[in-house]
Every structure is written in C-alpha cells, then in structure tokens.
N, C-alpha and C positions, 0 to 999 in steps of 0.2 A: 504494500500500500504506500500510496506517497505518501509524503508531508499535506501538499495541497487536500488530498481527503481524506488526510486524518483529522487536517484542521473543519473539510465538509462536514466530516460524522460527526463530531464536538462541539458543531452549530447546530444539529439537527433538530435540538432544544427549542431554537427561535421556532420549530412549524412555519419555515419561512417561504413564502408564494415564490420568491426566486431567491435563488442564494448560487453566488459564483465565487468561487476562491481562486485568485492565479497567482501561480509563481513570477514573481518578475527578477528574481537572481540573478540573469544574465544579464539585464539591465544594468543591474549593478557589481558586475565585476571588477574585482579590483578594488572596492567599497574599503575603507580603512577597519571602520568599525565593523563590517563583516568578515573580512579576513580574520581579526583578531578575535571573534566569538563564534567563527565559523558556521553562523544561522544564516538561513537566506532571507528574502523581501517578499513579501507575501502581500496581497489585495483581496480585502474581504468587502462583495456588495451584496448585501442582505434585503430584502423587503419583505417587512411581518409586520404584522396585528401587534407583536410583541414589544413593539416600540412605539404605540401610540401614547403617548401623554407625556412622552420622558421626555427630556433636555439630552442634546445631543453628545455632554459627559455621559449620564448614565446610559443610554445606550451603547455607546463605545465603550465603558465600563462594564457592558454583560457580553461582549466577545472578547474582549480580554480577559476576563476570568476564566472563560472557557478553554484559552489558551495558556495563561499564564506560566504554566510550568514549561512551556517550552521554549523560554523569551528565557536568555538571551540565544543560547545555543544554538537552538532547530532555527529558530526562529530572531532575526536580528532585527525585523523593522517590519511593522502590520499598517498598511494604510484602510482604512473602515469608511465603508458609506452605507452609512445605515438608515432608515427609509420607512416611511409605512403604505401601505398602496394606495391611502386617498393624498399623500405625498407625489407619490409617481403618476397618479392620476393627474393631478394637480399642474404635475410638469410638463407632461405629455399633451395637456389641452393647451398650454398655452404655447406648444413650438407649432 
C-alpha cells in the first residue's frame, strides 16, 4: 500500500463525497527539510458534511490528527483543502 492510501484509509472517517490525496515529492526534490526527515509532500482535498460549521483551523486540525504520527518522517509537509459540498457548490455556480 502506499503512503498516499494509507493517508486515503485514515480519512475514511471524514464519509467524504470526494476525497483525493496526491503525492507531490517529486515536486519537491531536493527539498532541505525533506531530505533531512526523509517524508514526502502530500495534498489532501476533502469534501464532507464533516466540516460544516468548523473554522478552517479545526478542520485542518481533524486531518492532521489523522495523520499525525506520521509527520515528520513519512510525511514532511501536508497541504489541506478542506471543503463542505454546499462550499463547492457555492464555487462551482459562480465560475
């Protein structure tokens, strides 16, 4: 199993309507702070029901706990976009 679906199965919590995790490592090759923790770059984009009411710390605050044992090592740098569907609704009407 990779990294990127281990981090999938460990969100599976949110019941998320979409949920995409990608590796971006390559991106950052070379990265100081990743060399020296040897974790990769990970993108977590989520949209759930599970985030409706929260401020966008505490939601970023329930995918990091999910992962947090694996920061710094596996894991060097998690960028979160986290979202609830009448959000993406919301965004999608007005493009």
């Amino acid at each position: 199993m990779s990294l990127a679906e281990e981090i999938r199965g460990r969100l599976a919590f949110l019941d998320a309507e979409s949920l995409e995790v990608f590796d971006d490592s390559a991106d950052h090759a070379g990265h100081a702070g990743a060399m020296e923790s040897g974790g990769g770059h990970f993108q977590v984009i989520a949209v759930s029901e599970c985030f409706a009411g929260l401020p966008r710390l505490a939601r970023h605050r329930l995918v990091y706990d999910a992962v947090r044992d694996l920061m710094p090592h596996r894991v060097h740098a998690l960028a979160i976009v986290a979202q609830t569907p009448d959000e993406v609704a919301q965004h999608t009407s007005k493009s």
